[in-house]
C-alpha positions in Angstrom: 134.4 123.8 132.9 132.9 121.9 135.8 129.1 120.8 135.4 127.2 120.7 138.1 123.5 119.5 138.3 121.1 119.6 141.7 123.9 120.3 143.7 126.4 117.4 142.4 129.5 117.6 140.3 129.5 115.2 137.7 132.5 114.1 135.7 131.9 113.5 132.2 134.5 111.5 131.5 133.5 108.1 133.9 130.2 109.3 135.1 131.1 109.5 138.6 129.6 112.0 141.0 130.6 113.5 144.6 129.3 116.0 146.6 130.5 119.7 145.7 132.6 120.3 148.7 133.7 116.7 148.9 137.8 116.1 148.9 138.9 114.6 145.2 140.0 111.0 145.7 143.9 111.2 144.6 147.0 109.1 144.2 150.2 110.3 144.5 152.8 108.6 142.2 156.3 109.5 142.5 159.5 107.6 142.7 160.5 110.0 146.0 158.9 110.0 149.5 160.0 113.4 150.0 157.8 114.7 147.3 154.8 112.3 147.6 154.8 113.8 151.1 155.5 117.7 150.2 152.2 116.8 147.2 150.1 115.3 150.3 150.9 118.4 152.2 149.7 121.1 149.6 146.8 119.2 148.5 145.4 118.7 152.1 145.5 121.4 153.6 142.9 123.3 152.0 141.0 120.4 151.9 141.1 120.2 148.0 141.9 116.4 148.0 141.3 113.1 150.1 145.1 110.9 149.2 143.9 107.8 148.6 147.3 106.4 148.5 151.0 107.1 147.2 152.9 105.1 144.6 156.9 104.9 143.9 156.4 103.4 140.1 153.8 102.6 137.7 153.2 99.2 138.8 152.9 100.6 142.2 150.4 103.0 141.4 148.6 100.5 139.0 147.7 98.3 141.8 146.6 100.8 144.0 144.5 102.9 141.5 142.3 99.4 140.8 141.7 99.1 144.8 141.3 102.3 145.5 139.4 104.0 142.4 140.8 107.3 142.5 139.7 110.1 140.6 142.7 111.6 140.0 146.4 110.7 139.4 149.0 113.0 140.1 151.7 111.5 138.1 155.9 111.9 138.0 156.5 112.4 134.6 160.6 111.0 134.9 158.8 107.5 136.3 161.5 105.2 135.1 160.5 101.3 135.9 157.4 102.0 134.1 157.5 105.3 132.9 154.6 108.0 132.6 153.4 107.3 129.1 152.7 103.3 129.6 151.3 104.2 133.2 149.3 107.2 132.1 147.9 104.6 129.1 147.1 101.8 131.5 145.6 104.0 134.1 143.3 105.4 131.4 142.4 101.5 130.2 141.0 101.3 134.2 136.7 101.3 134.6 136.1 104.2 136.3 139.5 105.6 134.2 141.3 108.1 136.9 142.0 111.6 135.6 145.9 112.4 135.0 147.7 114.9 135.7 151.6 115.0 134.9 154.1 117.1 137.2 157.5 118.0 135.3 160.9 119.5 136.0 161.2 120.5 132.3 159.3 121.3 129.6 159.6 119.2 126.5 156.5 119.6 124.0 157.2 116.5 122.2 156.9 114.5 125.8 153.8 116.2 126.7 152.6 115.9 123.2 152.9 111.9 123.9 151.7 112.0 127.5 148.6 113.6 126.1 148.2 110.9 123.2 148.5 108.3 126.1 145.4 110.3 128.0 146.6 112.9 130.2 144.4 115.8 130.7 147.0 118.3 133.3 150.3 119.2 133.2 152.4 121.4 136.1 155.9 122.0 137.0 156.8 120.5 140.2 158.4 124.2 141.5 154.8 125.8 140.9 153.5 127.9 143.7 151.5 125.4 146.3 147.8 126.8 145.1 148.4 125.9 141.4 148.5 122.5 142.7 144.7 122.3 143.7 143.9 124.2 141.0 144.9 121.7 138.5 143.1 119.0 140.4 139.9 121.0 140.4 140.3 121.9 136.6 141.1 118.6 135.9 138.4 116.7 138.1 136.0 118.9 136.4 136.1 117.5 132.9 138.9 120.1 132.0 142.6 120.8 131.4 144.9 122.6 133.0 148.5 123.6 131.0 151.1 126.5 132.2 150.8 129.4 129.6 154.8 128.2 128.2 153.8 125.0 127.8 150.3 125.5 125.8 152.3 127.9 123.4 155.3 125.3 122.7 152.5 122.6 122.0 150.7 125.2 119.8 154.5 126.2 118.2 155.2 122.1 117.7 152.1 121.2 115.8 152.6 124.5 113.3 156.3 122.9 112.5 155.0 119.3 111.9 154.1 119.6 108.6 151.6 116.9 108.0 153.7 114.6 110.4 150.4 113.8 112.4 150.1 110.1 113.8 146.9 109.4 112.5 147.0 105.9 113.0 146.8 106.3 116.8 150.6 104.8 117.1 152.3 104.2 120.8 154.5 106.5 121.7 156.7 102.7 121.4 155.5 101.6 118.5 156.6 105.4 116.6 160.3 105.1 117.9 160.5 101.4 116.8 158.7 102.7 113.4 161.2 105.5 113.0 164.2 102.6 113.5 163.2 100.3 111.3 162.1 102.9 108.8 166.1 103.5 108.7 167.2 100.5 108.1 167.7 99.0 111.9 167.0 95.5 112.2 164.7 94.0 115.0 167.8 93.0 117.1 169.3 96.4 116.7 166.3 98.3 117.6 165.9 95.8 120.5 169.5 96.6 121.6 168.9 100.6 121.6 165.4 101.1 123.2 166.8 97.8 125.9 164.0 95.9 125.2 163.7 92.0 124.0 163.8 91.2 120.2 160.5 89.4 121.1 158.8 92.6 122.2 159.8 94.2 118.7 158.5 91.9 117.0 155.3 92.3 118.6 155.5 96.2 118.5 156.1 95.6 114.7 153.3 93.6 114.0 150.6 95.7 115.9 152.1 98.5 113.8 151.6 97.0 110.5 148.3 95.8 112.2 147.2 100.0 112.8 148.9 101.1 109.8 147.2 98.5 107.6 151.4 98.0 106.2 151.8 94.9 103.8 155.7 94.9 103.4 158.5 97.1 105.0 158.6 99.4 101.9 154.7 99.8 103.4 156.5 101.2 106.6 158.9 103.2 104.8 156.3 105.2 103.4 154.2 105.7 106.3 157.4 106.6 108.4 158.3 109.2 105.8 154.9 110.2 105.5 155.2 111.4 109.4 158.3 112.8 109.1 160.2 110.2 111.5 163.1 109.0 109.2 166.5 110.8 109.4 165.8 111.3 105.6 162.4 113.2 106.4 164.0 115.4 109.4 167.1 115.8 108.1 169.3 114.1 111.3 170.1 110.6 112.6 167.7 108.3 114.9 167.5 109.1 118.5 165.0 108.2 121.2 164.2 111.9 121.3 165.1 113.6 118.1 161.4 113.5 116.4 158.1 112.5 117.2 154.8 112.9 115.9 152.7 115.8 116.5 149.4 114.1 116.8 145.6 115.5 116.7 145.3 115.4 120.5 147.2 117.8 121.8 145.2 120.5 119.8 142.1 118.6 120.8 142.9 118.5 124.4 144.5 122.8 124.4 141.0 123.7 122.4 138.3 122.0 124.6 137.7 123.1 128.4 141.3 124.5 128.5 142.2 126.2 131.4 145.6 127.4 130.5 147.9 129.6 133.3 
């Protein structure tokens, strides 16, 4: 729900104002031109937004987001040379933090569950009819949310089959697949081969782990792992990038405050 005071509208979540009728600062991030320019198109015209600028990948749209200050980020969620999750994180780490607000081509719950851990406050499909478009930015510039009806109920469906599996200790979406590895057994150079990253970078993700988790030896982990449902033992199939992530608190935080579901 917007608030507006003396003729202002006031963002609660940086503090910054604008005029009522004034075009939302927004940057378009999306790894094809051809979209970035069909996103400029339908947010322009009815003078919704001022584009600020347009960004191929996350470093891209980093860079540009700390020059230009947008207020909100329309973001691809199938970024791939940084993807949505570590972009959406970082651009919420900026002073004033942009607003984000993820376009899809599919639904996945457990993704959005994550990109809403990482600090995105809008979700919509990119085939959505043009006006739904400026109505997620206004939601979302407002201090609100904005989710399609299918995708609110699958987030709603997901937490009721978690189970206790919440990720109370405010885990990476990273950090919980490299949990869930070495919770079955993977070694540091194994989980480094699978998620392509350095055995370096593990070894960091597994020490800020133990760091949030407060985890004193690996039988620690184990138990915390098991605890949210992330070993093969606890879901009852093998690892997998995708197979099972935590439902966290957020999501039902974020659907239950200001939601403006469609």
């Amino acid at each position: 729900m917007d608030d507006h005071v003396g003729g202002m509208r006031t963002d609660p979540g940086d503090g910054r104002t604008r005029g009522e009728f004034e075009p939302i600062a927004t940057l378009l991030v999306d790894m094809q031109p051809i979209v970035r320019a069909g996103l400029r198109f339908v947010l322009e015209q009815p003078g919704t937004c001022l584009i600020v600028g347009e960004a191929g990948d996350g470093h891209e749209a980093l860079r540009i987001a700390r020059e230009e200050k947008p207020e909100i980020v329309v973001l691809d969620a199938g970024l791939t040379r940084l993807d949505a999750y570590e972009t959406t994180a970082r651009l919420r780490m900026l002073n004033p933090a942009p607003r984000v607000i993820i376009c899809y081509v599919q639904e996945d719950a457990f993704e959005v569950q994550q990109l809403v851990q990482a600090g995105a406050t809008g979700f919509i499909a990119k085939d959505a009819n043009p006006g739904e478009f400026a109505n997620a930015v206004r939601a979302v510039s407002g201090g609100g949310t904005y989710f399609p009806n299918a995708l609110a109920s699958a987030l709603f469906s997901l937490q009721g089959k978690a189970l206790g599996g919440c990720n109370v200790y405010g885990l990476s979406q990273r950090e919980t697949e490299i949990l869930r590895f070495l919770a079955d057994g993977y070694s540091n150079k194994e989980v480094a081969r699978r998620l392509g990253l350095s055995v370096r970078t593990v070894e960091t993700h597994r020490l800020n782990i133990r760091k949030k988790t407060k985890a004193g030896t690996l039988s620690d982990l184990i138990r915390i792992a098991k605890a949210m449902r992330l070993t093969a033992a606890a879901v009852g199939d093998t690892p997998s990038r995708t197979g099972s992530r935590p439902v966290g608190q957020a999501a039902s935080r974020v659907l239950s405050e200001n939601a403006e579901i469609v």
